[in-house]
LUMZAMI-736580 format. One record per residue (C-alpha): residue in three letters; x, y, z. Coordinates in steps of 0.1 Angstrom, whole numbers, plus 5000, padded with zeros to 4 digits. Layout:
BEGIN
ALAXYZ/...
//
This chain:
BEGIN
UNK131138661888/UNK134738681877/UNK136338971869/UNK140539061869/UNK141039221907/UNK142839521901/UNK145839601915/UNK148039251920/UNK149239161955/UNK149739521971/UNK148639831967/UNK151739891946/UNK150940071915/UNK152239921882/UNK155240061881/UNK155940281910/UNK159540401913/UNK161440411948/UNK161840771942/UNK159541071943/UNK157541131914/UNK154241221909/UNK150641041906/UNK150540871873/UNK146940891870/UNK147741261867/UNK149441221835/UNK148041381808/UNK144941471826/UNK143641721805/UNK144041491773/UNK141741201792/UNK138741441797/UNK138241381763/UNK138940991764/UNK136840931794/UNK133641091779/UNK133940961747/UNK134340601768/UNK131240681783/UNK129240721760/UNK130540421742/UNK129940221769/UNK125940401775/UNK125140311733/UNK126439961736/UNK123939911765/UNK120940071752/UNK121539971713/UNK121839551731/UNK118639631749/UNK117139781718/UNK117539511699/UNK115939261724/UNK112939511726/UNK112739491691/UNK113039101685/UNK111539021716/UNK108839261722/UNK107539411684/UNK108939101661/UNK111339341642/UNK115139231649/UNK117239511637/UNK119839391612/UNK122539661618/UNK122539631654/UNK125339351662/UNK127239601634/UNK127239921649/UNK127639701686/UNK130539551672/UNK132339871662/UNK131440071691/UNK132539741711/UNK136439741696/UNK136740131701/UNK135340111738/UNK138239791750/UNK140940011733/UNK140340351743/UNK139440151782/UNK143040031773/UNK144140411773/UNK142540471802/UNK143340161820/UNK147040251819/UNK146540601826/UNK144940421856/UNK147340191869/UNK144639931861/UNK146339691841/UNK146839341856/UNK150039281865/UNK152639071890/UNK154339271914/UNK155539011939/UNK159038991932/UNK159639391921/UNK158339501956/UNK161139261974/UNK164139431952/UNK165939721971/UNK165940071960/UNK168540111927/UNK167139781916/UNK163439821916/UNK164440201897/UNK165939991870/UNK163439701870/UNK160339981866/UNK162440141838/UNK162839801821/UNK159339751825/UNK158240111811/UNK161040061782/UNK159539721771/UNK156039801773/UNK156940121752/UNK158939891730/UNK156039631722/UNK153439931716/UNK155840111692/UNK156539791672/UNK152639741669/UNK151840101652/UNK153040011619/UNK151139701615/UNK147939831634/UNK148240111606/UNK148639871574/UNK145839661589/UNK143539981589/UNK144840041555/UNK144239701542/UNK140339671558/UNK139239991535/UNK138539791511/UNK136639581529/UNK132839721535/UNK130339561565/UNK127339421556/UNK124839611570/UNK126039951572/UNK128239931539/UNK131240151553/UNK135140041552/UNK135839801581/UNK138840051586/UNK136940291604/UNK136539981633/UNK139839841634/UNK141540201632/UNK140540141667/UNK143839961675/UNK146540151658/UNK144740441679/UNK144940271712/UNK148340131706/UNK149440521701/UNK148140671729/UNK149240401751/UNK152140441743/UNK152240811744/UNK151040811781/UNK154040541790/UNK156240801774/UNK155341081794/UNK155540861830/UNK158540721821/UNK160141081816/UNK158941281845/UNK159040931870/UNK161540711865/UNK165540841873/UNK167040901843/UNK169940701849/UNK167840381854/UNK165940491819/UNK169340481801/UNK170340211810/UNK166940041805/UNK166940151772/UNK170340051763/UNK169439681777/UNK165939651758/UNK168239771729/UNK170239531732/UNK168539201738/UNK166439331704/UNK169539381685/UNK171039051696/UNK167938881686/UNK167439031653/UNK171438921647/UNK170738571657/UNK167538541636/UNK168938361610/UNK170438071639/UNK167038111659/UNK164638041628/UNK166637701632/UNK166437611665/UNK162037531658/UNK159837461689/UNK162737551710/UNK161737951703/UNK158437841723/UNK160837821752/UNK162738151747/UNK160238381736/UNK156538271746/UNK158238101782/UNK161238301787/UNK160938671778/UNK157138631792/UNK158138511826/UNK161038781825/UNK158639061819/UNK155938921842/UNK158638881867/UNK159439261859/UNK156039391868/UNK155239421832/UNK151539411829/UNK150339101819/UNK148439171787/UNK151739311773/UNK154039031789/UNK151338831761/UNK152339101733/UNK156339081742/UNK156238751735/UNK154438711701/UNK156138971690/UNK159038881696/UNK158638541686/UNK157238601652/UNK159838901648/UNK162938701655/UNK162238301651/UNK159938321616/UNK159438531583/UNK155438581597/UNK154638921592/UNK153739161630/UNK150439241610/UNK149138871620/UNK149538941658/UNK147339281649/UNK144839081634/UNK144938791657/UNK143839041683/UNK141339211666/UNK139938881664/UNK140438771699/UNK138939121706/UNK135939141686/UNK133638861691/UNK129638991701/UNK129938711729/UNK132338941746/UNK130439281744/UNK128639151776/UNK131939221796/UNK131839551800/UNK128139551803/UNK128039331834/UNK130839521849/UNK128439801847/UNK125639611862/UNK128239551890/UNK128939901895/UNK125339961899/UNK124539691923/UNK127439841946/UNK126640231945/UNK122740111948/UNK123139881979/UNK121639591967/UNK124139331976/UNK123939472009/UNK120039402010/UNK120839052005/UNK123639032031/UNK121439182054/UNK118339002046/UNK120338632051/UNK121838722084/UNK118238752101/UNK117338422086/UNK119738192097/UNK122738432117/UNK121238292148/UNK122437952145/UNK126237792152/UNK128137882120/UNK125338102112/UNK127238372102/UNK129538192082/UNK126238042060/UNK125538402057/UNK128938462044/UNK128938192020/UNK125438212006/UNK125538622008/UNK128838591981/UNK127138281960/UNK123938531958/UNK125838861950/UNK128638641926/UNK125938631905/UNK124938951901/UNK128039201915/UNK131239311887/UNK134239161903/UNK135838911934/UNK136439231947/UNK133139351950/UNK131939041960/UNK134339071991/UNK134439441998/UNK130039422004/UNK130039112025/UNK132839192048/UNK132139502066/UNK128439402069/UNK129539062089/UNK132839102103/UNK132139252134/UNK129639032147/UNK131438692138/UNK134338902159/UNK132138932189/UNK131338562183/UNK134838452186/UNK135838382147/UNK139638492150/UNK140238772118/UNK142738522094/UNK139638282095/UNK137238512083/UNK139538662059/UNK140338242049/UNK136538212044/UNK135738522025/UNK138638421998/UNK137538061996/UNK134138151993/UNK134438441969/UNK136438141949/UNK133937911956/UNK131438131938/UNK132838221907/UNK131137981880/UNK127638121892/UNK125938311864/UNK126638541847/UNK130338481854/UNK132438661828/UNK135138431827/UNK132638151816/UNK131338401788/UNK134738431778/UNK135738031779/UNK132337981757/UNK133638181731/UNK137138121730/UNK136537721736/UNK133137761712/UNK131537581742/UNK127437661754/UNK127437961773/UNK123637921781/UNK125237551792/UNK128237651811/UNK125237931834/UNK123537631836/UNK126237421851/UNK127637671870/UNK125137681900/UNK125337301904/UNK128737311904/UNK129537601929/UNK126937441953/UNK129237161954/UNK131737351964/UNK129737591989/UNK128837222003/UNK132637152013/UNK133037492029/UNK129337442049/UNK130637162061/UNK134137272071/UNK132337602084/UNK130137422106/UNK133037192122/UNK135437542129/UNK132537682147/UNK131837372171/UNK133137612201/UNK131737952185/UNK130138162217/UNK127038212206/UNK126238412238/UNK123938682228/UNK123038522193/UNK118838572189/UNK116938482160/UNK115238832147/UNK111638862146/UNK109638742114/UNK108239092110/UNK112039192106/UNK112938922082/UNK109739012059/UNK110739382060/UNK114439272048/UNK112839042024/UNK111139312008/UNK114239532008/UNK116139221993/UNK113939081971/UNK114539281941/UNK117639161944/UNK117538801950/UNK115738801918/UNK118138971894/UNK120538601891/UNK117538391881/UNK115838661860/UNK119338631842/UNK119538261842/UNK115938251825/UNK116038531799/UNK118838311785/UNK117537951788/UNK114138061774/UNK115738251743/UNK114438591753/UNK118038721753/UNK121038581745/UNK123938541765/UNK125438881754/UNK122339091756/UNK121138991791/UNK123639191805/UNK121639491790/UNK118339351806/UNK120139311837/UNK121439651838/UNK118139781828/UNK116439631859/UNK118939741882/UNK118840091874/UNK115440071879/UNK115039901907/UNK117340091922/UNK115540421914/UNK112540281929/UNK113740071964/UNK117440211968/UNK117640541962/UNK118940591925/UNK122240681908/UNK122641091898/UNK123841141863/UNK127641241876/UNK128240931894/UNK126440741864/UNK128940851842/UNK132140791867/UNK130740441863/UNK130740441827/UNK134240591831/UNK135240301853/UNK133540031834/UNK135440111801/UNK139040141818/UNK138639791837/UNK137039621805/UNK140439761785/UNK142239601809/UNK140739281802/UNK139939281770/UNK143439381761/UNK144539061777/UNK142438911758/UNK143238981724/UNK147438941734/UNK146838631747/UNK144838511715/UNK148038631692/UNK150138411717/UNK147838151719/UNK148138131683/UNK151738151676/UNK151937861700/UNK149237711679/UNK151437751647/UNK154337651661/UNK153637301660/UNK154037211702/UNK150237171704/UNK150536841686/UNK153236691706/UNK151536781735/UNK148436621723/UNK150636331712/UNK152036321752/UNK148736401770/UNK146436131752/UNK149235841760/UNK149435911793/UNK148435611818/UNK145335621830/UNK143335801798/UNK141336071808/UNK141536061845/UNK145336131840/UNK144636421817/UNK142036541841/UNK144536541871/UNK147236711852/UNK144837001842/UNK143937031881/UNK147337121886/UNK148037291853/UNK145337521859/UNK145937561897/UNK149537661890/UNK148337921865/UNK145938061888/UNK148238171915/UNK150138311885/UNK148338491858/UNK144638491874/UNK142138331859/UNK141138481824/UNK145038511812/UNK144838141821/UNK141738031804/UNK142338251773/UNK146038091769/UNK145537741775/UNK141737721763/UNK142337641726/UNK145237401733/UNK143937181759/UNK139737141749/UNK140936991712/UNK143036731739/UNK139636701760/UNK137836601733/UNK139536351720/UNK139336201753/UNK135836191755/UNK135336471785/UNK132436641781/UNK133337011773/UNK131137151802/UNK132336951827/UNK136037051815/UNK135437421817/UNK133737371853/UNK137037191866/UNK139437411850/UNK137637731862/UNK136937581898/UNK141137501895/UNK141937841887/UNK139538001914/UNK141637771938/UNK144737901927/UNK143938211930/UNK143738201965/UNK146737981971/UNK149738191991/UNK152238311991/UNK151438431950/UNK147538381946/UNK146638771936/UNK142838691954/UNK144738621987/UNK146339001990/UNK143139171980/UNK141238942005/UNK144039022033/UNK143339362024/UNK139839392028/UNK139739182057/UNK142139442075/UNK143939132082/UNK147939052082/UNK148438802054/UNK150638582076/UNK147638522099/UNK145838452071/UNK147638212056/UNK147737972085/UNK144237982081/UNK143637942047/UNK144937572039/UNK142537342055/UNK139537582032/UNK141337552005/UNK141737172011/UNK137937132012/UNK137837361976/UNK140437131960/UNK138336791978/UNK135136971957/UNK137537001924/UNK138136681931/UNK134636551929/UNK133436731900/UNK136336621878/UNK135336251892/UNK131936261886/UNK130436421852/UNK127236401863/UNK127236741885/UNK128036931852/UNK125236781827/UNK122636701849/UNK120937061848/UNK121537091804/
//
C-alpha cells in the first residue's frame, strides 16, 4: 500500500532553524487537545457510519440514504483539521535535500522564506474560503436538507488555524533578522508581480513557466511543504497572470478534496495502524521465514513475499519496511548479505509492492483519472508479481555464494503453529480483494470491513488495542490523512489552472505526433513519471499529471488500466532512485545503513524494477487479463 513517507530524506523537521528553538510540535499544545479529539472522533464515525451502511445494504436490505452525506461532511472536516494537525506535526511532505546542504545564515533565511510563504498562501486563501462558505448557504444537501456551508466552512477553518500555528513557530523559532528580511522579500516578489500583472496577463502559456514551474520548484527547493508549493503556485498564477477570481482555487479543492472514493484514505491508514500495534504483519514475516528461510536466497523470498503480503494490508512504505526489517536482518547478516544489499532489497521490494490492494494511491488515480478501482485491485497483484519476479530472480543470483552454514528447515509442527498465528492475517488482502469484486462493499467502504476484522482479530489472536492507544491512532490517522489530502486538493487547483491555461492541448498536439504512436508516449511517461517520483513522491505525481496525460492515453488507444499500472510502477521506481528518491532515505534509515553503501547497491535492483516496467508497458496483457 502507498501512503506519503513522512518526513523527506532526513530526519530534518520541516523547517528546522540552525539555531535553538523549541519543539514545534509543542506549539500551541493546549489549543490541539481539542483538535486532536475532535479528529478522533471524526475519524471513529466515518468508520463505523461506512460500516453501517454496508451492514445495512448488505446484511438487512435497507441502504441508508443519508449516509454518503453525513460521511462526506464529516470526511472534509477530518482532512482539514488532520491538515492542522499535520503541520503542528511536522508531517507535511516536503523536500529538504537542498536546505540541509546550505550553511548556517542561509538555511535561517531559507526556513524564514519558507514560513513567510506558507503564511502568505494561507492568508491569501481566508477571504475566499470565507465567501465560498458564504456562497454554499444557500445551497441545502439532499438528504439532510442543511446549508452546504456548514461542510465547506471546513476550509476557511483549516486555512486559519494553519496559519495561526505557522505564525506562532515562526515568532518564537526563526531569528528575527532572517524573518525581516523574509518578509520584506515575499513582499516584494508579490508587489512586483501584482505591478507587472497587466504585462504578465500578456505573456499567455508562458505564466505556466513562471508560476506553476518556477515559484513551485523555488518553494519546493525551499523546503516548502509540497501541498503548499501546489497552492503558491495557483495562486499566484491566477492572482497575477488572469482576472480568475482566488475563490476557484477554494472550490477546485473542495472538489479535489471531497470525493466518497477518497474517504477510504484515512480509513486504511487506520487499518495500518492496527496491523502494526497488533503484530500481524509480523505473524506473516514470521510464518514465511519457516517455510522457505532454509533455502539459498531464502531469506530474501521471505523479504520479498513478507512486504507483497503486508503491502496489502499495512498504512504506509514505511510500515511496510519498519515490520520486515528487524524481523530478518540479523539472520541474512549471519548469512553473509552485506547491510547496503539488504537495505537495496527492502526499498526495491517495498517499491515493487505498491500496486497490491488496497493501495491508496490506486484509490486515488481511480478517482482522479475516473478509472475502475475494483479493476486497478485487480490488476495490481498481476502486475507486482511481475515485478517481485525480476527481483526473485536477481535475489537468487546475489545469493549464489550466500553461507548457508547453519540454515535448517523448521519442523512442520512449527510452521502449522505459525500458520495459525498468521493466518488471520494472510487472509485480510483477499478478504479485501473479494468484498469488492463481489459487490459486497465498495472500494471506499472495504476499508471499514477491513478495519473491522482487524480489531477483532486482533482482540482475539494478538492481544488487543486499549482505548488510549486506540485513540493516539485515530490522532495519527487524521494528521497523516491531512497531509495527503491537502496535497490533494492543491494539486487539483494546479492541475486545473494548467488545464485552463490551454498547454494541455499543445501537449496533446506534441505527444500524439510523436514517432512511434503509443510506444513513444509510453516511453516518455516511464521517464516522466520516474523523474517525478524521485521528486514529488508518488501521489503529488499522479494527482498533477493524472488529468493531463490519461485524455493523451486514450486517444492513443492504451488501455487505462494498464496506463495507471506503468505510471504507478514508474513512480515506485523513482522513488527509490538516489541521490533524491525520498523512499531511499527512509529505507537507509531503517536499515541502520549509510546511504552511500546503499546506493552502490541499489542500481542493479532497480535495473531489474525498471526491466519489469518495461515489460508491463510492452505487453497489455499483464494488466487485463485478471478484469
Amino acid at each position: 500500500m502507498s501512503m506519503p513517507m513522512g518526513q523527506p530524506a532526513a530526519d530534518v523537521p520541516a523547517w528546522e532553524p540552525s539555531v535553538e528553538a523549541t519543539d514545534p510540535g509543542r506549539t500551541g499544545t493546549r489549543w490541539m487537545w481539542p483538535l486532536e479529539a475532535v479528529a478522533a472522533a471524526l475519524a471513529a464515525a466515518i468508520t463505523v457510519l461506512l460500516l453501517g451502511g454496508v451492514v445495512s445494504r448488505y446484511v438487512f436490505t435497507l441502504p441508508v440514504i443519508w449516509m454518503d452525506e453525513a460521511v462526506s461532511i464529516a470526511f472534509i472536516w477530518l482532512s482539514m483539521i488532520g491538515a492542522i494537525l499535520a503541520v503542528h506535526r511536522n508531517e507535511h511532505l516536503r523536500l529538504n535535500l537542498f536546505v540541509d546542504k546550505l550553511p548556517g545564515r542561509a538555511r535561517d533565511f531559507t526556513h524564514a522564506f519558507a514560513l513567510v510563504a506558507i503564511a502568505a498562501v494561507l492568508l491569501a486563501l481566508v477571504e475566499p474560503a470565507l465567501s465560498y462558505a458564504r456562497e454554499e448557504w444557500f445551497i441545502r444537501t439532499p438528504a439532510l436538507d442543511i446549508p452546504n456551508s456548514f461542510r465547506v466552512g471546513a476550509l476557511a477553518f483549516g486555512f486559519i488555524g494553519m496559519f495561526v500555528l505557522v505564525l506562532l513557530y515562526a515568532g518564537r523559532s526563526v531569528p528575527r533578522a532572517s524573518l525581516a528580511a523574509a518578509v520584506v522579500v515575499v513582499a516584494a516578489i508579490a508587489g512586483l508581480c501584482w505591478a507587472l500583472s497587466p504585462r504578465l496577463a500578456q505573456l499567455g502559456s508562458y505564466n505556466i513557466l513562471i508560476f506553476l514551474v518556477g515559484f513551485v520548484a523555488v518553494c519546493l527547493a525551499a523546503g516548502v511543504p509540497i501541498a503548499f508549493c501546489f497552492g503558491i503556485g495557483a495562486v499566484s498564477y491566477l492572482a497575477f497572470s488572469t482576472h480568475v477570481p482566488l475563490q476557484v482555487v477554494v472550490g477546485r479543492m473542495d472538489e479535489g478534496m471531497s470525493s466518497l472514493v477518497l474517504v477510504s484514505v484515512p480509513i486504511f491508514v487506520l487499518l495500518g495502524c492496527v496491523l502494526d500495534h497488533t503484530g500481524m504483519g509480523k505473524a506473516i514475516v514470521g510464518f514465511l521465514a519457516s517455510l522457505i528461510g532454509h533455502v539459498k536466497a531464502g531469506m530474501s523470498y521471505v523479504l520479498l513475499g513478507s512486504l507483497f503480503i503486508v503491502s496489502g494490508i499495512s498504512g504506509s512504505k514505511v510500515s511496510d519496511m519498519a515490520t520486515v526489517a528487524p524481523a530478518l536482518f540479523p539472520e541474512m547478516k549471519r548469512r553473509g548479505h552485506k547491510p547496503g544489499e539488504m537495505v537495496a532489497l527492502l526499498a526495491t521490494g517495498a517499491a515493487m509492492a505498491d500496486t497490491v490492494p488496497p493501495s491508496i494511491v490506486l484509490i486515488v488515480l481511480g478517482a482522479v483519472a475516473g478509472v475502475s478501482i475494483a479493476g486497478l485491485f485487480n490488476a495490481g497483484f498481476v502486475v507486482a508479481g511481475v515485478l517481485l519476479a525480476a527481483l526473485v530472480v536477481l535475489a537468487r543470483w546475489k545469493a549464489r555464494h550466500e553461507n548457508m552454514h547453519g540454515a535448517v528447515r523448521a519442523p512442520m509442527r512449527v510452521i502449522g503453529k505459525l500458520l495459525v498465528v498468521a493466518a488471520p492475517a494472510l487472509v485480510l488482502p483477499f478478504l479485501i480483494r473479494s468484498a469488492v469484486g463481489e459487490g459486497v462493499a465498495t472500494a471506499t467502504e472495504v476499508s471499514s470491513v477491513a478495519v473491522a476484522y482487524a480489531l477483532l482479530v486482533g482482540q482475539v489472536m494478538y492481544g488487543g488495542i486499549g482505548l488510549r492507544k486506540l485513540y493516539g491512532m485515530l490522532v495519527d490517522t487524521a494528521a497523516l490523512s491531512g497531509a495527503v489530502l491537502l496535497v490533494l486538493g492543491a494539486a487539483s487547483a494546479m492541475a486545473w489552472a494548467i488545464t485552463q491555461s490551454g498547454v494541455v492541448q499543445q501537449l496533446s498536439v506534441f505527444l500524439t505526433t510523436l514517432p512511434g504512436g503509443a510506444f513513444a508516449f509510453m516511453a516518455v511517461s516511464i521517464l516522466v513519471f520516474l523523474l517525478l517520483g524521485c521528486l514529488l513522491e508518488g501521489l503529488p505525481a499522479v494527482l498533477l499529471l493524472a488529468p493531463i496525460m490519461f485524455p493523451i492515453a486514450r486517444k492513443l488507444g492504451i488501455h487505462d488500466i494498464q496506463y495507471s499500472m506503468v505510471i504507478v510502477c514508474a513512480m515506485n521506481v523513482g522513488l527509490m532512485v538516489p541521490p533524491i528518491g525520498v523512499g531511499f532515505y527512509i529505507a537507509c534509515r531503517i536499515g541502520d545503513a549509510r546511504p552511500d553503501d546503499v546506493i552502490r547497491a541499489i542500481w542493479p535492483y532497480l535495473a531489474a524494477l525498471l526491466a519489469g516496467v518495461v515489460v508491463i508497458a510492452a505487453v497489455p496483457w499483464l494488466s487485463t487479463v485478471a478484469l
